[in-house]
C-alpha positions as CSV (number, residue, x, y, z in Angstrom):
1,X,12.1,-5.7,-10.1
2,X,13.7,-6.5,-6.4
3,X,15.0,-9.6,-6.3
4,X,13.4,-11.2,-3.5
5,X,10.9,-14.2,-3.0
6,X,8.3,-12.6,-1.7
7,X,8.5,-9.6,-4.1
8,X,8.5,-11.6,-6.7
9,X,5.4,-13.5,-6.2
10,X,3.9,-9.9,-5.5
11,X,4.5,-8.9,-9.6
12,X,3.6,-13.4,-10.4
13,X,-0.1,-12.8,-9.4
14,X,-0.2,-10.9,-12.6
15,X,0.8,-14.2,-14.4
16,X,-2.1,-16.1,-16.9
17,X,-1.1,-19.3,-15.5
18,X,0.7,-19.3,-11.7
19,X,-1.3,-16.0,-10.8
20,X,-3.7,-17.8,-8.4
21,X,-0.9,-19.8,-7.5
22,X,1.7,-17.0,-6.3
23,X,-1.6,-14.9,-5.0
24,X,-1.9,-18.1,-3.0
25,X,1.3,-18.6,-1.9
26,X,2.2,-14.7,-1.0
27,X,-1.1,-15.0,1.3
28,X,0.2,-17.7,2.7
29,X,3.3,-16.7,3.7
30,X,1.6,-13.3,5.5
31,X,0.9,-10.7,2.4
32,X,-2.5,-10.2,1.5
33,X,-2.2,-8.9,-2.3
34,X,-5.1,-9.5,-4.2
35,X,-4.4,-10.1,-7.8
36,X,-6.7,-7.1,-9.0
37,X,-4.3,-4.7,-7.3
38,X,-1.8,-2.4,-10.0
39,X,1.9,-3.1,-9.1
40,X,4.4,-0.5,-10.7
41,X,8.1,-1.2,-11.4
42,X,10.3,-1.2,-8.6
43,X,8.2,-2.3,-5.9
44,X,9.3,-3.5,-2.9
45,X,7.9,-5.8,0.3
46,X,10.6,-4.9,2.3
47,X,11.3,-8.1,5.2
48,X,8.7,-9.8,3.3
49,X,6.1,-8.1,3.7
50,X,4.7,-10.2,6.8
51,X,0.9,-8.8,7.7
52,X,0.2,-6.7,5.0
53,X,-3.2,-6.0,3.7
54,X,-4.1,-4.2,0.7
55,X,-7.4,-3.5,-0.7
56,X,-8.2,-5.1,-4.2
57,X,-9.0,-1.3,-5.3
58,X,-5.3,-0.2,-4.8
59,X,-2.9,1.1,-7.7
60,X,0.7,1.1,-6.6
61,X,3.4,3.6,-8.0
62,X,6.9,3.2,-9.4
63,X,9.7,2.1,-6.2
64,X,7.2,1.9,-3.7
65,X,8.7,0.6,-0.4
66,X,5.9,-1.7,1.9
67,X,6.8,-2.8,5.3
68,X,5.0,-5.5,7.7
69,X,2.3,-4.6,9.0
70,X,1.2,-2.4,6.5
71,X,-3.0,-1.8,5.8
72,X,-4.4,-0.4,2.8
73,X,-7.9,-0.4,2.9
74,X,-11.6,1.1,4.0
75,X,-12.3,3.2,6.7
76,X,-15.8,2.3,6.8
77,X,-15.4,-1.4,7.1
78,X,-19.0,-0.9,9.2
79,X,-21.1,-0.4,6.0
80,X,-21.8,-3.0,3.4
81,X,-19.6,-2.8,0.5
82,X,-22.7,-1.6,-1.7
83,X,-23.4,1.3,0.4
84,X,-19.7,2.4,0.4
85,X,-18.9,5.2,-1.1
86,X,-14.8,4.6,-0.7
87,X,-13.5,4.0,-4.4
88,X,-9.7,2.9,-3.8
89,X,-6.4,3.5,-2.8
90,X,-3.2,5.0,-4.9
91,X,-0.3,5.5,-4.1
92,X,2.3,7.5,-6.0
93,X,6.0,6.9,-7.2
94,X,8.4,6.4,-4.5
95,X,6.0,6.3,-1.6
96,X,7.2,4.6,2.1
97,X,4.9,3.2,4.0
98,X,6.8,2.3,7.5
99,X,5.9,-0.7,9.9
100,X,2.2,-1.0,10.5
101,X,1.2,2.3,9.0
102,X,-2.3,2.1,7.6
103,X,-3.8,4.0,4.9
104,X,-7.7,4.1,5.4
105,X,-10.2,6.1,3.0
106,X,-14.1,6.8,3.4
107,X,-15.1,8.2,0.2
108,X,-13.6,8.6,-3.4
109,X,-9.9,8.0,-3.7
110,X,-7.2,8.6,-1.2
111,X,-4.2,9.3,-3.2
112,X,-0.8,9.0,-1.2
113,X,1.3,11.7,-2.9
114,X,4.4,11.1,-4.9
115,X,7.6,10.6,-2.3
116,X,5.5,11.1,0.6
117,X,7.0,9.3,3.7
118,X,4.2,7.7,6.2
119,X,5.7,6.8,10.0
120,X,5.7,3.9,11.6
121,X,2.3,3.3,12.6
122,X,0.4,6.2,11.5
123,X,-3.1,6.0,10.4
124,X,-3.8,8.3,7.6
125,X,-7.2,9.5,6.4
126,X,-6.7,12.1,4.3
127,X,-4.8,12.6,0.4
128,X,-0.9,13.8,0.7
129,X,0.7,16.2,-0.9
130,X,4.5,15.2,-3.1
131,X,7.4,14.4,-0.5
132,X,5.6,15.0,2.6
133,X,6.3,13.3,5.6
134,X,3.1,12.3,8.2
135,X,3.0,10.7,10.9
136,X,0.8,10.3,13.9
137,X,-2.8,8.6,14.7
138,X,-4.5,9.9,13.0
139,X,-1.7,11.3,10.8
140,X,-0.7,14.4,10.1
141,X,2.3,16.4,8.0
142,X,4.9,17.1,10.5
143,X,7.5,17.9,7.7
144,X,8.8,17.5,3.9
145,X,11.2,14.5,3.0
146,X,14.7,15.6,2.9
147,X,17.1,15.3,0.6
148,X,14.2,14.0,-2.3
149,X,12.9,15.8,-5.2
């Protein structure tokens, strides 16, 4: 686990007793992490993590890197949750997601593929492939991640 503060409140929401609290305290301090969200070993909220927003339906991989800024979430925000048909959000092992990249999904599950890079940004709608790189609004793959795999 990285050793910073607000990293570590990130993995304390999971905690039986201080959960609310560090929950609390994270979305104070800028990081909306909702305590039903999956963290994986290794996770990172690089700079803090100021301004990010993840959906409570969001399952994070192993060394997944999150800058500010970052959105996870529904793309049909216009509907009523009940007549939603978006699911959640994961994201696989060793993912980036750059400064204010958002990850948006409609229907089902978006699943960010494992080592995919997303650029500073970018707005993606669609699943990933493994160690892709996308970038763009709305995103696409302009390349593979070099140098991973």
């Amino acid at each position: 686990m990285a050793g910073d503060f607000h990293t570590r409140l990130a993995y304390a929401r999971g905690n039986r007793l201080f959960g609310h609290q560090a929950y609390l305290l994270l979305k104070l301090l800028g990081a909306e992490i909702p305590r039903s969200v999956q963290i994986a070993p290794g996770f990172t909220l690089v700079h803090g993590g100021f301004g990010v927003v993840i959906h409570p339906s969001t399952r994070i991989g192993r060394d997944v890197k999150i800058y500010p800024g970052v959105t996870l979430g529904r793309a049909d925000i216009h509907l009523p949750m009940e007549q939603s048909k978006f699911e959640g959000i994961e994201l696989g092992d060793e993912v980036i997601l750059s400064p204010g990249s958002k990850v948006l999904c409609k229907q089902g599950i978006l699943r960010v593929g494992r080592g995919t890079v997303l650029g500073a940004n970018a707005v993606l709608l669609e699943s990933t492939g493994e160690g892709e790189v996308w970038a763009g609004v709305p995103a696409k793959r302009v390349g593979k991640r070099e140098g991973w795999g």
